[in-house]
TORNUBA-420840 format. One record per residue: residue in one letter; x, y, z of N, C-alpha, C in turn. Coordinates in steps of 0.05 Angstrom, whole numbers, plus 5000, padded with zeros to 4 digits. Each point is the difference from the previous one (the first is absolute). Layout:
residues N
AXYZXYZXYZ ...
This chain:
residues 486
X158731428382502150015020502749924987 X500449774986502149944982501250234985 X497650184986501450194981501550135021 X498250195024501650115016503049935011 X500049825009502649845007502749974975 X498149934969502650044989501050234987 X498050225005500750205004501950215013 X499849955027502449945019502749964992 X500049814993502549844991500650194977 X499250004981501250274987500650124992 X499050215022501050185017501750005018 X501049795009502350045022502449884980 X499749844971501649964986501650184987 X498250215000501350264974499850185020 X499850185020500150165017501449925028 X501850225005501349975024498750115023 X501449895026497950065017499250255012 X502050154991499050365004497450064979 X501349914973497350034989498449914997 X499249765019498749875003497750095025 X501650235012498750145029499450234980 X500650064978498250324995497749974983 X500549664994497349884994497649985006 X500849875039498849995009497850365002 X502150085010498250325006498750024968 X500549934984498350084982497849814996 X499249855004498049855007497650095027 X501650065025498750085012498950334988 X501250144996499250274989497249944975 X499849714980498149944993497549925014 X500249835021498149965023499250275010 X501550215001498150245020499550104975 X499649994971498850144991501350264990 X503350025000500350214999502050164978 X499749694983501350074977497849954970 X499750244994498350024984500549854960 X503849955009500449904968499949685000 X498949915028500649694996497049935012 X498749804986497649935012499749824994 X499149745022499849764996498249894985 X499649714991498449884978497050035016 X499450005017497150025003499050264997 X502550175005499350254991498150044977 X501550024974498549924973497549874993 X500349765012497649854999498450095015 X498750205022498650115002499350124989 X501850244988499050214984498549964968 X501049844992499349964969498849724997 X496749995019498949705010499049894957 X499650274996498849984966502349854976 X502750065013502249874984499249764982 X501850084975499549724983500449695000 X497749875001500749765007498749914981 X500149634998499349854976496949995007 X498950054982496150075011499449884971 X497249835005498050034971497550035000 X499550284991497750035000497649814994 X498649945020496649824987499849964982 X499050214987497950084985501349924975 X498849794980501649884971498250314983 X502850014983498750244980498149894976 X498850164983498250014974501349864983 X499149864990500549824978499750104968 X497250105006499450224976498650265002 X500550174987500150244996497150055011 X499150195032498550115011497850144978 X496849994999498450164990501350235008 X499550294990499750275011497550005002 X499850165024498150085008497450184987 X498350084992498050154988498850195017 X500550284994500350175016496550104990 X497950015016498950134996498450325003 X498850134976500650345001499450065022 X501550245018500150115019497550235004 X498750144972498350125008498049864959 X496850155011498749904972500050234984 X500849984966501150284987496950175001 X498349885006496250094998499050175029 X501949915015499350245023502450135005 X502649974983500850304997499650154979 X498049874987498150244972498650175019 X499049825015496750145011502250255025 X502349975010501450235023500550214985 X501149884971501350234983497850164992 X497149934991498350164984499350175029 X499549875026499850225025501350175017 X503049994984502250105013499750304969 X499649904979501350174974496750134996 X497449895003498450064991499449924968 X502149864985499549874973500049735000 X499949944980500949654994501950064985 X502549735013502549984992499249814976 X501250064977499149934968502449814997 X500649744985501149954996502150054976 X502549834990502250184995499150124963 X501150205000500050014975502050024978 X500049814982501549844981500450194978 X503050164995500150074980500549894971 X501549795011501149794983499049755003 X498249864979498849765012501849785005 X502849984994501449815003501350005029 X499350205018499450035028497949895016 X498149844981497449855022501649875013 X498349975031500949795016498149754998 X500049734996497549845003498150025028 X497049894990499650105031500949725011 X500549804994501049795011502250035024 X501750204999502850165008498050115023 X500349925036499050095014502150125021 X499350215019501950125014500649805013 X501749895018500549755023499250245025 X499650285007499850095021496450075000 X499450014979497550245010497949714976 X500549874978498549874989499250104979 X501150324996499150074981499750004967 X498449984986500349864966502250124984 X500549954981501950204976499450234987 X496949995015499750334981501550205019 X500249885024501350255019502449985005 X502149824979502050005004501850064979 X502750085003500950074974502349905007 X502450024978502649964991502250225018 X501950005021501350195013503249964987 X499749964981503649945002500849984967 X498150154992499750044961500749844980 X501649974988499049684984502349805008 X499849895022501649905001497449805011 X497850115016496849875000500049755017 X501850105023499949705021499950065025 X499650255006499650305025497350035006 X497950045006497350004995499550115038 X497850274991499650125022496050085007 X499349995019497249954999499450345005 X498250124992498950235006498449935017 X499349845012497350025024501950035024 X502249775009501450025021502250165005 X501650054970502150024988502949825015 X498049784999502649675001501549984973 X502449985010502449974978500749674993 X499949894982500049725002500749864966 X500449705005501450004961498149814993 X499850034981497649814977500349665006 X502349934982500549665004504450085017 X499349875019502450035016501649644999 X502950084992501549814986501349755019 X499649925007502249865019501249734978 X503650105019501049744986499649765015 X499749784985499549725017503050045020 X499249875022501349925017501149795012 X502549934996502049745004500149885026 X499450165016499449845032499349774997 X500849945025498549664999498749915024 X500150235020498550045021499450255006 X498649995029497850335000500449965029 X500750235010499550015031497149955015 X499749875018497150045004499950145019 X501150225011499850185014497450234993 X502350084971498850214981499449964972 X500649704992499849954973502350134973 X501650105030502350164971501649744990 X501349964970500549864990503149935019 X502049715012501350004996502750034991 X502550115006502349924980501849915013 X501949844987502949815006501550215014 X500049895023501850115018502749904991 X501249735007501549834999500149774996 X501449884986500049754979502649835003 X500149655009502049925008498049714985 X502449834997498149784992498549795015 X500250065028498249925015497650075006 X500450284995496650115007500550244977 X497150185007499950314994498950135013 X500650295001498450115019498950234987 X497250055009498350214993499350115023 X499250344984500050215029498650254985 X497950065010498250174997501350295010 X499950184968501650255005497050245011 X498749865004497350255008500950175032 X500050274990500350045035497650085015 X498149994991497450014996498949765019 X501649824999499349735003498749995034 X497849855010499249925025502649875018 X500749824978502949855016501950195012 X500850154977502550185006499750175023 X497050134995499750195027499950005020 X499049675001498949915024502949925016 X502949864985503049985015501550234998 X498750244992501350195000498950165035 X497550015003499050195019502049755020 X499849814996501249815026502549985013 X500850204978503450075008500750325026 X501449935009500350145027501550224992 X500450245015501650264990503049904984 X500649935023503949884991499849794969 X497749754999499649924982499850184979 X498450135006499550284974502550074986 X501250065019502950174988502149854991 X500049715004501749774993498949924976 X496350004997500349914978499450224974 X501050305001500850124983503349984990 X501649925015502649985002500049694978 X499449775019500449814988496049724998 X499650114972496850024998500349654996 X502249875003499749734988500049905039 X500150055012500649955018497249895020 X497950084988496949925008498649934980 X498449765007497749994978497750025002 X499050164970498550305007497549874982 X501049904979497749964975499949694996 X497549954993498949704992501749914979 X501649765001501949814991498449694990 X500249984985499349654997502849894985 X501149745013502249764985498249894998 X500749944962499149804983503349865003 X500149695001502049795004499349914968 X502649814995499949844980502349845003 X497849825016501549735008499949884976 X501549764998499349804984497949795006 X497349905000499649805010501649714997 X502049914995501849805009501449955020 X500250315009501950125019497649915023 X498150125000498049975023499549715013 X502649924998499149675014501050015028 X498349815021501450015029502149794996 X502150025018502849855008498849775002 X501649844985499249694998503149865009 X499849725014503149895006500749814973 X503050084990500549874984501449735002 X499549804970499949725012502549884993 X501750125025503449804991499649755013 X497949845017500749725000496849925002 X500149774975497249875000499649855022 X497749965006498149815019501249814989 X500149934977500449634990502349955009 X502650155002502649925003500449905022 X499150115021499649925041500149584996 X501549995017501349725000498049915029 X499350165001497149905034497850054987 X497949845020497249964989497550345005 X498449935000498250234998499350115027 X499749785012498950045032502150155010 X503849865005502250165007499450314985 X499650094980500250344988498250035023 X496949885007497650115015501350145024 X502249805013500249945026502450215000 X501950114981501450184994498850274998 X497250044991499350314992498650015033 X498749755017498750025019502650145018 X500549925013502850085016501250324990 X500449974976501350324984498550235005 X496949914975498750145000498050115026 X498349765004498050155026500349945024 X502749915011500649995023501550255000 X502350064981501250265002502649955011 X501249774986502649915018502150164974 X502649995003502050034976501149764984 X501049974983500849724986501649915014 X501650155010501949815021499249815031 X497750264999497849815028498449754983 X499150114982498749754989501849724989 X501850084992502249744995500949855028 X500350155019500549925023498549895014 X496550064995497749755008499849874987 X500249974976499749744982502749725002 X502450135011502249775005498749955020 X499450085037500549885017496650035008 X497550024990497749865009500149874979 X499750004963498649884992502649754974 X502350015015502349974981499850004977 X500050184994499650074973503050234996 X501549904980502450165000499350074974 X500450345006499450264978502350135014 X501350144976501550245010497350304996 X501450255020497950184993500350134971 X502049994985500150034975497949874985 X499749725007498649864986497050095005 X499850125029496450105009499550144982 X502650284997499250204980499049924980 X501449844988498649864972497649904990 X499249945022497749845010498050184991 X500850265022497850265003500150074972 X501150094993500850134964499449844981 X499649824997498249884982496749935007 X500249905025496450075011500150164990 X499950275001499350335000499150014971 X501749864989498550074966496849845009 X500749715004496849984993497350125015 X501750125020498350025022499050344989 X501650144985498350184990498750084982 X500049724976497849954986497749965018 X500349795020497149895019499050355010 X501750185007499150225011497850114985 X501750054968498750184986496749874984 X500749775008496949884984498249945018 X501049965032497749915021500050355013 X499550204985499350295017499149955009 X497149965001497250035010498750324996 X497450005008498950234985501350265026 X498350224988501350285017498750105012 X501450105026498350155017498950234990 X497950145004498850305003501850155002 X501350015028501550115012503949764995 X501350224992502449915005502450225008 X501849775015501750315016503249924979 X502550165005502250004992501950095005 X503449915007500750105018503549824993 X502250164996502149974999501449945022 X502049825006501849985018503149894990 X501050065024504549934985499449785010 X501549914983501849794997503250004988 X502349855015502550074988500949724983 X501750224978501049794978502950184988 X501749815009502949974989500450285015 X499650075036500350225009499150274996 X497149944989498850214989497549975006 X498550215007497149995010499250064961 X497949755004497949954984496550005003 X498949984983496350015021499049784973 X498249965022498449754996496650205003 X498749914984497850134987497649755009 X497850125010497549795012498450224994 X496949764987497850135009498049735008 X499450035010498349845026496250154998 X499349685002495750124997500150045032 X497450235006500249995031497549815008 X498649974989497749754999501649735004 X500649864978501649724993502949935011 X501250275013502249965005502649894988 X500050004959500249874995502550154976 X502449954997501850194989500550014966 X498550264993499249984969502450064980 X501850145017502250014983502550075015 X502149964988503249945013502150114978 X501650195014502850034976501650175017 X503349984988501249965011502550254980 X500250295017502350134989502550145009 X500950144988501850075010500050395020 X497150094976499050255013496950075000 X498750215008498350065012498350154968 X500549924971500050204987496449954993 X499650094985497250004980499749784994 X502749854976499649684988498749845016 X501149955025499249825016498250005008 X498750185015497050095008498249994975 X501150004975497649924984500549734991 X501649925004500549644998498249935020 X500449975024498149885021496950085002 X498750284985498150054998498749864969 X501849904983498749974974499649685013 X501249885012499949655008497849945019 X499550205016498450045021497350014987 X499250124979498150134982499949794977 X501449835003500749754970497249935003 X499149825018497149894992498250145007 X499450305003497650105006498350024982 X497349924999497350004982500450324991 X498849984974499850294999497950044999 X500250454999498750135012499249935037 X501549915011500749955029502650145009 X499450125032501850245016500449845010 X502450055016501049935019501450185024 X500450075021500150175025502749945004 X502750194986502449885011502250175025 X499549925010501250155027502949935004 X500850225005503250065010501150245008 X502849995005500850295015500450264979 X501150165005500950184983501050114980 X501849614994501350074979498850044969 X501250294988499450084986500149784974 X501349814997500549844980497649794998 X497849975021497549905001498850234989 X499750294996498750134986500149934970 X502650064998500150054972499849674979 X499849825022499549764981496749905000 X499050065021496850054995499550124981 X500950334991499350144976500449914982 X502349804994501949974973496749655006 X499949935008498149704995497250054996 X498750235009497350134991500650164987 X501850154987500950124966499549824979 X501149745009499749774988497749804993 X498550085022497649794997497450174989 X497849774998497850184993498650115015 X500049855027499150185026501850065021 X499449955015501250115030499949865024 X503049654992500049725016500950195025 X502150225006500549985021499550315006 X498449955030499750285017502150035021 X501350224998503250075012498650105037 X500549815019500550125026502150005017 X500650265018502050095014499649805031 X501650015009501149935023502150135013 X500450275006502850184998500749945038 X501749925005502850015029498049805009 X500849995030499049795026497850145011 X499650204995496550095011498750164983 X497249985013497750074973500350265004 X501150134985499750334997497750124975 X499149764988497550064980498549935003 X497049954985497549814996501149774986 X501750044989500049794966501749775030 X502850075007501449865021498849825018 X498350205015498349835026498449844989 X499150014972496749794988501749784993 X502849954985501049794993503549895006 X498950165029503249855010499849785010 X497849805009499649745008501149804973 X499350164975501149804971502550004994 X502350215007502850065005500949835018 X499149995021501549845019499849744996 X498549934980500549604991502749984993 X499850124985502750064978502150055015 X499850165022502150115023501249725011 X498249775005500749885019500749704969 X499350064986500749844979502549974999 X502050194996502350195002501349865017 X498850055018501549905028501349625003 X497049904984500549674998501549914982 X500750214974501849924979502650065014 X500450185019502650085013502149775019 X497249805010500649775018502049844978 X498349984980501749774977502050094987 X500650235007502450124978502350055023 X499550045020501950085030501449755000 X500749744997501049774998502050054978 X500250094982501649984973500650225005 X500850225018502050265008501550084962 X497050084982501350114981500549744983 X500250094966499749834986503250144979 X501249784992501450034981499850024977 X496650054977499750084985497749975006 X497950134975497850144997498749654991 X501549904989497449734992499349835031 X501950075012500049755029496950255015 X499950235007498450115008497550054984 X500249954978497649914978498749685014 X502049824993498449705010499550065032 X500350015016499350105025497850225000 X499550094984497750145004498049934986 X501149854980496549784983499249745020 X502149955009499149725022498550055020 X500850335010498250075028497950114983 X499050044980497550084996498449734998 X500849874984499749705009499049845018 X501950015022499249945024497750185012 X500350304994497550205021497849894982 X499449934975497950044984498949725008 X502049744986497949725005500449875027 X501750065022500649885013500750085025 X499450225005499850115030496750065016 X499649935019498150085010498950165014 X498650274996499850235007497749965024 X500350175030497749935013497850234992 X500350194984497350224994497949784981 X501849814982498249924981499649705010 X499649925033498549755011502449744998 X503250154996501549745000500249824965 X499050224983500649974981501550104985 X500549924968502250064978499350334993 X500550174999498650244972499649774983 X501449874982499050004973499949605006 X497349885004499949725001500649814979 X501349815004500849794964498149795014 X498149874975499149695020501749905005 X502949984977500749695000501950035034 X499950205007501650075025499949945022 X496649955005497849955017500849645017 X500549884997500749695006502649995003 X502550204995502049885010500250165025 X501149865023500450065028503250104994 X502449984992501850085010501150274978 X500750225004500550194990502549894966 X502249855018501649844977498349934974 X497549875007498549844984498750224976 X499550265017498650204989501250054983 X502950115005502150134977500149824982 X501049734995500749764991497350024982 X497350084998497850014988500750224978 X500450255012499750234993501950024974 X502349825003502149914984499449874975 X497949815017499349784972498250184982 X498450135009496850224989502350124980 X501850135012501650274988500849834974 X501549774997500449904981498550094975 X497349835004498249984985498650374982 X500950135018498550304987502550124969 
């Protein structure tokens, strides 16, 4: 409605109001339908539902070069002796050799009929790499040459070799030129008349043939957002309990630094400026996401995943979760600026950090294509197959895959929702490290120190030493001291 509106505006800025009334009629003349050179955006998008969009195919390609197949003879060369002697009334004699440097070995068998070398000869004179059978008269070559092949993958459609589509130093892309191909035919018949004729015009415009991106990240690069440490824990001129009683109020009550400075002067006099809370939070956050990364706990079977904004320095940002639907318990966290590939394979490689191997895992999420292609790029990588890719596509089950595992989405949905409580207080962050420590403290808090009622009023992830203190302050103030020590 906003676009509409400043839309409006304009339009009444740059057009006067006569032409602003032959506007109008031309708009209405679009509503009846009766101008055939102007057609609105849903127009299109009906028509061309096949249009190119960012897609990744399933299916990981061949690694190494496909057996061929072994074709075997279509008829036996011994019962077309026995048709020929009842068709001709003789026996067909085998060949006769004027020149003995014309034997064929009998080793040298037809590939159609099976037949030996006495019944086959040389068709293509000395050049002696032509070879033609007298029983079937199959045309076929002795030793057939192939050059090795540089591919480095194989479609598994049809097994035709790969080649470099496009090459950037983030990824590459390979694309199977077979038109032959199952893939190809199969998005080709799927295209609609008008598609047809659009994509002879402009053939880049749909995608037709099996694609695989190979990436080449750096693994250094593949690290999740960590908060950096501009003020130590040691420097804080207050004791341990005050930070407790500072992240309690901040963090899992969900107040702002300025609410929290403001209960700490007049319930607990304690004079902090909220500058000083920030500080507070931002240095917890370092230790608190060492404590994260070493107290995981093990992994669910099943795990779901699921992006949401967050704003920084007036800019929508996303914050990256994956959450067990068993344990309830949040396996991995990061924090960017876009929706790309990197990131989705950052949070899936951390997520996957302690899994046993040769062990799957069930990872559920919505559509985005950037969960495809970082599944592929992490079982390209591994020796088996840690993660099985499932869909969850819109707000209702329009599939089997949707309806069987939309109860494991909606943890995550409502996960979303509880990280939203703690971030709605700080209306936006003035840099990317302040929305970093705020989002290692609330994992923090969801992981050792919130109490979930599915799991009986308990932690996801239990600490003993956690177990005996009654006041939440006391908890953090622990979590602090532990974090030290790792």
């Amino acid at each position: 409605m906003n676009r509409i509106v400043s839309l409006v505006r304009w339009l009444c800025r740059q057009l006067t109001l006569l032409e602003l009334f032959i506007a109008v009629i031309i708009i209405l003349e679009v509503l009846d339908d009766s101008r055939s050179d102007i057609k609105c955006k849903d127009y299109f998008q009906t028509q061309y539902p096949n249009y190119r969009k960012f897609h990744v195919d399933p299916e990981p390609p061949l690694s190494e070069r496909p057996v061929p197949k072994t074709t075997l003879p279509s008829t036996d060369w011994k019962d077309l002796l026995k048709s020929y002697q009842l068709k001709k009334g003789k026996e067909l004699k085998p060949v006769k050799r004027h020149d003995p440097s014309t034997c064929v070995l009998n080793s040298i068998r037809c590939p159609n009929c099976n037949a030996p070398g006495r019944y086959i000869y040389y068709n293509d004179g000395k050049k002696r790499a032509q070879l033609r059978c007298k029983v079937c008269y199959n045309l076929f070559q002795a030793n057939k040459h192939h050059r090795p092949s540089k591919a480095k993958y194989w479609c598994p459609h049809c097994n035709n070799a790969l080649y470099v589509w496009k090459k950037s130093k983030v990824m590459t892309i390979h694309k199977c030129p077979n038109d032959k191909c199952p893939c190809y035919l199969t998005a080709k018949n799927n295209l609609n008349r008008k598609e047809k004729k659009l994509q002879k015009l402009k053939s880049s415009q749909f995608k037709l043939r099996y694609q695989y991106r190979e990436y080449h990240f750096d693994p250094k690069d593949l690290v999740p957002a960590s908060p950096q440490d501009v003020t130590s824990i040691d420097r804080i001129h207050n004791s341990l309990d005050i930070l407790g009683l500072v992240l309690t109020l901040n963090v899992s009550y969900g107040h702002s630094a300025r609410t929290t400075a403001h209960m700490l002067k007049n319930i607990f006099c304690i004079q902090l400026s909220y500058q000083t809370v920030l500080n507070y939070t931002n240095a917890a956050a370092v230790l608190c996401h060492k404590f994260n990364i070493h107290h995981k706990g093990p992994i669910d079977p099943y795990v779901s995943g699921d992006e949401t904004y967050i704003r920084v320095t007036d800019k929508w940002n996303y914050t990256w979760f994956t959450i067990g639907s068993h344990s309830r318990a949040i396996h991995a966290y990061h924090l960017s600026d876009s929706r790309q590939t990197r990131h989705a394979l950052i949070t899936l490689k951390e997520t996957i950090r302690t899994l046993p191997d040769n062990e799957t895992i069930n990872f559920i999420a919505d559509a985005n294509p950037a969960y495809d292609a970082a599944t592929l790029a992490i079982n390209a990588d591994s020796d088996g197959t840690p993660l099985q890719r499932r869909k969850v596509v819109g707000l209702k089950n329009v599939d089997e895959e949707s309806s069987q595992f939309r109860a494991h989405k909606q943890i995550i949905e409502r996960l979303n929702r509880t990280y939203k409580f703690h971030t709605r207080a700080r209306c936006g962050f003035k840099n990317l490290n302040g929305a970093v420590a705020l989002t290692v403290l609330f994992v923090t808090h969801y992981n050792f120190l919130r109490p979930h009622c599915s799991l009986g009023r308990k932690c996801p992830i239990p600490i003993d030493d956690l177990n005996n203190i009654e006041t939440i302050q006391g908890r953090w103030s622990k979590i602090l001291e532990k974090a030290t020590l790792i």
